[in-house]
LUMGU-54407 format. One record per residue: residue in one letter; y, x, z of N, C-alpha, C, O in turn. Coordinates in pm, whole numbers. Atoms other than C-alpha are relative to their C-alpha. Layout:
BEGIN
[rec "A", [Y, X, Z], [Y, X, Z], [Y, X, Z], [Y, X, Z]];
...
# end
This chain:
BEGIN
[rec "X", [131, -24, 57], [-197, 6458, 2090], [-37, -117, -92], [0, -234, -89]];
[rec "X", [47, 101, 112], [-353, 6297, 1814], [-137, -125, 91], [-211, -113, 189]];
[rec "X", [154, 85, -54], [-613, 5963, 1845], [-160, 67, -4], [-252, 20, 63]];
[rec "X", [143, -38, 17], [-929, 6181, 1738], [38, 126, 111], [-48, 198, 161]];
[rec "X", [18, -118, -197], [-815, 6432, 2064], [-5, -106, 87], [-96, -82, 167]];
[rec "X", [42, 67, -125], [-810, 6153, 2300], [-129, -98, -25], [-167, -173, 64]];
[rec "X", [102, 53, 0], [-1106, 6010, 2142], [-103, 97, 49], [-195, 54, 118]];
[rec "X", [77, -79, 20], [-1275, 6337, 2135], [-9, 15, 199], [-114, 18, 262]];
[rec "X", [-10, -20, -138], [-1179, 6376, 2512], [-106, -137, 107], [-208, -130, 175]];
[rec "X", [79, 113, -10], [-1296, 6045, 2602], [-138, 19, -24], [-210, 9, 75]];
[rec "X", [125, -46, 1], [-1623, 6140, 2447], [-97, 103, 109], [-216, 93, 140]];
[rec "X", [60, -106, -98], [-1674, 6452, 2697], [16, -69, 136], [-72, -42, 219]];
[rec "X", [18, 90, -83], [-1584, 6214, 2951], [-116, -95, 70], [-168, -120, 179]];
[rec "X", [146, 82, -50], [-1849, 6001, 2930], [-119, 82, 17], [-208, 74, 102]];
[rec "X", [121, -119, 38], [-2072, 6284, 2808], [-65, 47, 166], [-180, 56, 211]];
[rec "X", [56, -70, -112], [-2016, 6427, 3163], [-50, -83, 116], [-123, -39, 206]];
[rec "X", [83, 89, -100], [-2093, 6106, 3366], [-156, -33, -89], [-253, -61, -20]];
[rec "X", [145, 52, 42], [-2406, 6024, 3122], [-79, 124, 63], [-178, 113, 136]];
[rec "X", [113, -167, -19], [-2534, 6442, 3161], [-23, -14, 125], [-140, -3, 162]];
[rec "X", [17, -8, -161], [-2464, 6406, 3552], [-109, -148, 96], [-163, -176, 203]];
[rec "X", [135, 146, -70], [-2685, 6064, 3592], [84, -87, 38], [24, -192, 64]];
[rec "X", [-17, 66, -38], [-2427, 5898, 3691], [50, -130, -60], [82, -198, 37]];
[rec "X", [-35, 131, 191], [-2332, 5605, 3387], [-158, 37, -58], [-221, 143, -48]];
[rec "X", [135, -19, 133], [-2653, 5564, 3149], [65, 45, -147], [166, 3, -205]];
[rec "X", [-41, -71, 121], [-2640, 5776, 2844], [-10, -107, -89], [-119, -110, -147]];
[rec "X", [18, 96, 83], [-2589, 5483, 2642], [130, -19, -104], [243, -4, -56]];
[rec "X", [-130, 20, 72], [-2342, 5414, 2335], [109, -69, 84], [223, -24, 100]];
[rec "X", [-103, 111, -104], [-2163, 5159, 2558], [76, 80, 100], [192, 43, 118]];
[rec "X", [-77, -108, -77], [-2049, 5441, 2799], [70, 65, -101], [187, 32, -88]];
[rec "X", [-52, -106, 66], [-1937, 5666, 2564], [121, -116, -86], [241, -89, -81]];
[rec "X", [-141, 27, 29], [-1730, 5385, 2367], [108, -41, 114], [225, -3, 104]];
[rec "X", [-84, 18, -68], [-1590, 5236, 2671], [76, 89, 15], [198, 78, 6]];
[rec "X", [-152, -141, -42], [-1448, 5605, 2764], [86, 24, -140], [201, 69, -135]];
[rec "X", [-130, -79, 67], [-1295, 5677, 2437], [76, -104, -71], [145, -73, -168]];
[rec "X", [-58, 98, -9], [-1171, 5327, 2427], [84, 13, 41], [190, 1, -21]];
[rec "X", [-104, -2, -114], [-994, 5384, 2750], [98, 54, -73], [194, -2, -126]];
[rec "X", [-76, -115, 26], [-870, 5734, 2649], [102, -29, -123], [189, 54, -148]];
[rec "X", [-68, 37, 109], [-713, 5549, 2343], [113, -116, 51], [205, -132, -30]];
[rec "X", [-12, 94, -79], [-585, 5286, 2552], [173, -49, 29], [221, -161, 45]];
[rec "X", [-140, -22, -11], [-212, 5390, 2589], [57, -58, -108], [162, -121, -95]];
[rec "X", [-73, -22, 144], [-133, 5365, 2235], [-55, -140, -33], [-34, -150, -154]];
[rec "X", [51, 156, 12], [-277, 4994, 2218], [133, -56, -73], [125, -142, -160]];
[rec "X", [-129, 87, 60], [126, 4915, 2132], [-19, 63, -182], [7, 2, -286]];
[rec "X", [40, -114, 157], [41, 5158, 1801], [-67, -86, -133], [-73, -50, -250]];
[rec "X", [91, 45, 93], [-169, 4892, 1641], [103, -117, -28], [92, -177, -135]];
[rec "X", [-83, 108, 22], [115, 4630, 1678], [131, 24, -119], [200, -59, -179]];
[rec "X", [-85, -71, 62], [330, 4855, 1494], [-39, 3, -141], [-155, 35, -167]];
[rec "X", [73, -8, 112], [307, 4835, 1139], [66, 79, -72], [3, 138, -161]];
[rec "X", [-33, -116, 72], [546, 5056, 1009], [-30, 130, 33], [-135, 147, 95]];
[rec "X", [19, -99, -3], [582, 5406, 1011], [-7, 81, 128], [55, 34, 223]];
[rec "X", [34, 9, -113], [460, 5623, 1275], [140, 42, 105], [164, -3, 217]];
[rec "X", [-157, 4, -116], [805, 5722, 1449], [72, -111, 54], [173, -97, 123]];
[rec "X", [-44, 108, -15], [855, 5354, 1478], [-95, -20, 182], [-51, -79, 281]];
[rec "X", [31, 20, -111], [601, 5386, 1755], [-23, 110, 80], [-109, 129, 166]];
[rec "X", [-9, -119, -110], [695, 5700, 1895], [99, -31, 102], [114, 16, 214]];
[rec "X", [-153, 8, -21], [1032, 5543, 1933], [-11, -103, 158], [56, -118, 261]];
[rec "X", [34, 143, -116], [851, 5239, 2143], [-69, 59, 96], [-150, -10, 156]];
[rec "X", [117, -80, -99], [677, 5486, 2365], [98, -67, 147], [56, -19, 253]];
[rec "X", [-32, 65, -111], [902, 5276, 2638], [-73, -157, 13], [-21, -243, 85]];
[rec "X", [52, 116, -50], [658, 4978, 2628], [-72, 32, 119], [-89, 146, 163]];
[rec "X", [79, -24, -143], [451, 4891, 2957], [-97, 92, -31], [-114, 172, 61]];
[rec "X", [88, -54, 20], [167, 5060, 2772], [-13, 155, 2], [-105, 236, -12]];
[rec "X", [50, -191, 15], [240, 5410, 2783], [56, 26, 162], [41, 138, 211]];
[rec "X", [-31, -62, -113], [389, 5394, 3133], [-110, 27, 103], [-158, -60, 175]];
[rec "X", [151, -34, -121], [94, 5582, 3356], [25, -120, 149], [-60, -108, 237]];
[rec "X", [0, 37, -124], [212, 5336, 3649], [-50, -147, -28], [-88, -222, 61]];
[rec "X", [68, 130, 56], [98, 5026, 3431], [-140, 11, -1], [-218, -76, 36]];
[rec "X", [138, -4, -53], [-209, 5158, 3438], [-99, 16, 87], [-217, -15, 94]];
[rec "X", [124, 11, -108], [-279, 5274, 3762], [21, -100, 61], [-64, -101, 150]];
[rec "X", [23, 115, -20], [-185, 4922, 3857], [-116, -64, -35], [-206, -102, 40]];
[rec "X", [141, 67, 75], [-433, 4781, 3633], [-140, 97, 47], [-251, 46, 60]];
[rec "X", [143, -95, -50], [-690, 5100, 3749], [-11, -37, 153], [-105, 17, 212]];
[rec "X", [12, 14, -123], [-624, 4959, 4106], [-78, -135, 2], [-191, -152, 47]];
[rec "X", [67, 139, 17], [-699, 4607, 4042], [-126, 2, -79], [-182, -107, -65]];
[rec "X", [144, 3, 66], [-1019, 4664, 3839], [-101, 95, 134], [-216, 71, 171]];
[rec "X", [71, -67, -138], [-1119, 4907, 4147], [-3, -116, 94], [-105, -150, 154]];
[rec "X", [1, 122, -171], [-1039, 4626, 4418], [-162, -89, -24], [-261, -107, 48]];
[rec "X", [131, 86, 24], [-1287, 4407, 4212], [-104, 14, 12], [-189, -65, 53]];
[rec "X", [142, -23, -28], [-1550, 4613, 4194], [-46, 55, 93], [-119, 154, 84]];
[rec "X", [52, -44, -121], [-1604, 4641, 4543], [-121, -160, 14], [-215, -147, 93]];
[rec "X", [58, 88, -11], [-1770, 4264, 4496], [-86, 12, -132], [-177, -68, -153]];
[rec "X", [129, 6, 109], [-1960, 4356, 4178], [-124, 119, 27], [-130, 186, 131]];
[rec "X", [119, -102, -12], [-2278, 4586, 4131], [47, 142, 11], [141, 179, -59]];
[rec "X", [-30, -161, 14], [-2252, 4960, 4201], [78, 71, -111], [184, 132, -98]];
[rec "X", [-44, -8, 110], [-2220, 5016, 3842], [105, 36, -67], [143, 135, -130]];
[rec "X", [-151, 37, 50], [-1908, 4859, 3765], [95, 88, 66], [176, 132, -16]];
[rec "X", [-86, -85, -50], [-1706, 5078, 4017], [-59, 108, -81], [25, 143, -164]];
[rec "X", [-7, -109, 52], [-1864, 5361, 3875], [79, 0, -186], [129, 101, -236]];
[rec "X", [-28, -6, 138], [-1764, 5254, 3493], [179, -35, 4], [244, -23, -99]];
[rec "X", [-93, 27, -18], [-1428, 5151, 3642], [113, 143, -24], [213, 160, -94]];
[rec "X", [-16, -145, -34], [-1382, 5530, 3757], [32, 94, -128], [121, 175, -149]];
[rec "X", [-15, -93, 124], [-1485, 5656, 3402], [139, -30, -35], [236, 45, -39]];
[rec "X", [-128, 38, 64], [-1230, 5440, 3272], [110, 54, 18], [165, 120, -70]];
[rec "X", [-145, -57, -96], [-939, 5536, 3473], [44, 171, -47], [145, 230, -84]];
[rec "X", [-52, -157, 41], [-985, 5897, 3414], [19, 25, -134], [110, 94, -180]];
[rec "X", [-53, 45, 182], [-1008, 5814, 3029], [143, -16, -14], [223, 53, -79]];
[rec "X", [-142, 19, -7], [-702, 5655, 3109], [162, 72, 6], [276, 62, -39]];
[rec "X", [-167, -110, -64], [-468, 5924, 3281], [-95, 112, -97], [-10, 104, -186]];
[rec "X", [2, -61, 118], [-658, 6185, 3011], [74, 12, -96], [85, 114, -164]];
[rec "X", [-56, 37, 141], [-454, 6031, 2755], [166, 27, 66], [246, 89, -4]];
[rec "X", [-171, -69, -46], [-93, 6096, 2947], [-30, 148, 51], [79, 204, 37]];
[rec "X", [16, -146, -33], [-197, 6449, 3065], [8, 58, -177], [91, 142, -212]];
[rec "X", [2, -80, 113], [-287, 6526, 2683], [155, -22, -54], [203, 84, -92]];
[rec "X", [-105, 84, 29], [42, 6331, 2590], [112, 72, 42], [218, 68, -21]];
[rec "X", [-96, -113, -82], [231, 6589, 2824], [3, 143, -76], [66, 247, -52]];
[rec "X", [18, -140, 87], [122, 6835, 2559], [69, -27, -156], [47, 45, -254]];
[rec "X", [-85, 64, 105], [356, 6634, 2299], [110, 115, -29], [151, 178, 69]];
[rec "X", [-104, -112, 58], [612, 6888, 2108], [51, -53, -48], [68, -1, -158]];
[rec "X", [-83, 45, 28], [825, 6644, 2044], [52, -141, 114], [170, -176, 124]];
[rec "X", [-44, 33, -71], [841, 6426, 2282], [-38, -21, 170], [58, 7, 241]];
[rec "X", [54, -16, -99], [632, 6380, 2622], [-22, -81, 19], [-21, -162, -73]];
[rec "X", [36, 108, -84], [533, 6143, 2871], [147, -85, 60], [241, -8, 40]];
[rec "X", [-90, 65, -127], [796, 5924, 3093], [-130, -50, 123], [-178, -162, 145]];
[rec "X", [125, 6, -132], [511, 6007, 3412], [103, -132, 69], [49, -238, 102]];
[rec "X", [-28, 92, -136], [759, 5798, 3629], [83, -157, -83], [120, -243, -2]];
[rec "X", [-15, 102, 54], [876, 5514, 3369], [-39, -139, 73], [-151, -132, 124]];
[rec "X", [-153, 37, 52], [1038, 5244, 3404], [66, 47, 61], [170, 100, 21]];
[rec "X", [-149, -41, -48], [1199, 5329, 3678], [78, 146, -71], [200, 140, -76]];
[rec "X", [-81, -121, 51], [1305, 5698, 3514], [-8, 23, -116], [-75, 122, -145]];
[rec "X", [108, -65, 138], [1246, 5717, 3158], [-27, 146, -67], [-112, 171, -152]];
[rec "X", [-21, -82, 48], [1343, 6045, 3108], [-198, 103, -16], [-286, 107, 70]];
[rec "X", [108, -18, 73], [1037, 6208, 2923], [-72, 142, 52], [28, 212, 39]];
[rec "X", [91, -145, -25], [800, 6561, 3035], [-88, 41, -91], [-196, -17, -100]];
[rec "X", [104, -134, 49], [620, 6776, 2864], [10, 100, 43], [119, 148, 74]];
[rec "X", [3, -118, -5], [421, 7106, 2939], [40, 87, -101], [38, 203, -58]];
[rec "X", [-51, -101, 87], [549, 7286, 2627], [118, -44, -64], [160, -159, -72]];
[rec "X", [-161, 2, 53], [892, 7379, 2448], [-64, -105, -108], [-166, -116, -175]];
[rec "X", [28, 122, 127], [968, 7054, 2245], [85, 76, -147], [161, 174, -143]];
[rec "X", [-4, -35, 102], [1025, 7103, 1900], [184, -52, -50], [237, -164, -45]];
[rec "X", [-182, 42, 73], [1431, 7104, 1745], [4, -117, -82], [79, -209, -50]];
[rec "X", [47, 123, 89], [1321, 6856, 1478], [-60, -89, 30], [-176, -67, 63]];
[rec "X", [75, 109, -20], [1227, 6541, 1530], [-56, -67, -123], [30, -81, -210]];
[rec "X", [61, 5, 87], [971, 6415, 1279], [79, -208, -18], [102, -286, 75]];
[rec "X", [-33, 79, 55], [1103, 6107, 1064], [-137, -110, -54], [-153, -231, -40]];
[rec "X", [82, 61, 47], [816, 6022, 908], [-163, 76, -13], [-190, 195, -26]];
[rec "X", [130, -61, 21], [428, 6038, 885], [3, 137, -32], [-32, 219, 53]];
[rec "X", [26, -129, 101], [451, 6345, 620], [79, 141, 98], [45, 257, 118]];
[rec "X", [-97, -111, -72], [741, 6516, 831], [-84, 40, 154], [-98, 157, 191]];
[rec "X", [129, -25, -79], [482, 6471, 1134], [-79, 119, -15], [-62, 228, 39]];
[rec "X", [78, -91, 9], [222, 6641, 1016], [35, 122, -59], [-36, 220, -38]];
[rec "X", [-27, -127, 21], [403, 6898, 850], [50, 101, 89], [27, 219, 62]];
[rec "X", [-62, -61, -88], [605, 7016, 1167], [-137, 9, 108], [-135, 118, 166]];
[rec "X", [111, 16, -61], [261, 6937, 1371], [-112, 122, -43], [-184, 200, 20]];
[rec "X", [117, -119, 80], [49, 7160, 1154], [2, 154, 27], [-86, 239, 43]];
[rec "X", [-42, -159, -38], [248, 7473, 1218], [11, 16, 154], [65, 123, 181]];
[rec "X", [-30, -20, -109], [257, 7439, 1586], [-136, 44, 57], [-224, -2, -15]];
[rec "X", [142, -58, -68], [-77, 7622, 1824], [-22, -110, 31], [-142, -118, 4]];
[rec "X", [74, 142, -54], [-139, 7261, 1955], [-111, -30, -74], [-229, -32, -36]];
[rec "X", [111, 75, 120], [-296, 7123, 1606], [-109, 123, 6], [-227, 96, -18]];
[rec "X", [176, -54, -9], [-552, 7404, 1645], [-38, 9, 106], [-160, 25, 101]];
[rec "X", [100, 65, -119], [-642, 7347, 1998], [-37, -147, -30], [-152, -180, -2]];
[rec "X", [85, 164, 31], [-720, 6984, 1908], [-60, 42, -106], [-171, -6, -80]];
[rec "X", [101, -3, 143], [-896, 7084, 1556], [-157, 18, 105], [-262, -45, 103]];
[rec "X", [103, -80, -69], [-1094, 7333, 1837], [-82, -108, 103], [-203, -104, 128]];
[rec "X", [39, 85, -98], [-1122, 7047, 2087], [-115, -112, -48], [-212, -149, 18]];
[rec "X", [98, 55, 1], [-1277, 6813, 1837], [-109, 30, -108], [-188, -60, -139]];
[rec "X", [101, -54, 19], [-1495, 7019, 1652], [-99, 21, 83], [-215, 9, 42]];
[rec "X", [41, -33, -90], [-1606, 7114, 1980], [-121, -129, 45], [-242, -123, 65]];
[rec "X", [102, 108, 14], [-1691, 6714, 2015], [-29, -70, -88], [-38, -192, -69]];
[rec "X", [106, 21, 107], [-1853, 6691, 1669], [-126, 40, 48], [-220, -39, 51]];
[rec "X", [110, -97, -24], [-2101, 6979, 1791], [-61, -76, 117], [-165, -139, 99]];
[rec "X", [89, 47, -132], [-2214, 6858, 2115], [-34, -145, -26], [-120, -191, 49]];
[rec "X", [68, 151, 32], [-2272, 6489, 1978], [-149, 10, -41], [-214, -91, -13]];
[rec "X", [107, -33, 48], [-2603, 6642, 1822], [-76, 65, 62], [-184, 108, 20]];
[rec "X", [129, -103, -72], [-2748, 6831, 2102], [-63, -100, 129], [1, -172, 206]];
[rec "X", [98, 88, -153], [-2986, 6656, 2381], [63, 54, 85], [40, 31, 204]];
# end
């Protein structure tokens, strides 16, 4: 999935702890979650070439889900000594977090490694694609024709619209 689907996800995230009372409807919730939900791909910004350069690195610690629920364990332990709060914003986080490898499992070209390092071998829920994209342009052109890119168009249109309603 693209960054504006796990941002967009991230957004309904928070959306649904601000609507439910439980986080304050405040900008600060809402970026923290689609911070998180972006969170994987943190190696993405280190990367300066092209984007198959960091599809290729999808074996750093950062995309392995077990790096993070390490790190989602240890930010939980802590906030058993901080304010209420913080466990609850801990919580958002986390699910921000594993959001972004569940959508990631919806990759048509390549998937997740759920059990990385130890296994790297990669999952996805749908048939991966014969072609592997080379470059940006080859990306989005093989991306464009697949039903995915219009469930995410649908997903974040979906959170354009609801950003504007009380």
């Amino acid at each position: 999935m693209t960054t504006f689907t796990h941002t967009a996800i991230g957004y309904f995230i928070a959306r649904g702890f601000a609507v439910t009372g439980i986080l304050p409807d405040a900008n600060s919730t809402y970026l923290l979650s689609m911070v998180f939900a972006n969170a994987p791909d943190i190696d993405g910004i280190m990367v300066t070439r092209r984007l198959y350069t960091h599809r290729e690195n999808f074996y750093a610690l950062s995309h392995y889900p077990i790096s993070w629920l390490i790190f989602s364990i240890a930010a939980f332990s802590i906030s058993f000594y901080q304010p209420p709060i913080f466990g609850q914003y801990v919580i958002m986080a986390a699910i921000a977090l594993f959001s972004h490898f569940l959508l990631d499992s919806f990759d048509i070209f390549d998937g997740i490694a759920w059990l990385g390092p130890f296994i790297k071998r990669k999952f996805s829920f749908v048939t991966l694609s014969l072609s592997h994209p080379l470059t940006n342009t080859d990306w989005g052109m093989l991306y464009r024709k697949h039903w995915l890119f219009y469930v995410e168009c649908v997903i974040c249109i979906l959170a354009f619209g609801t950003a504007f309603v009380t």
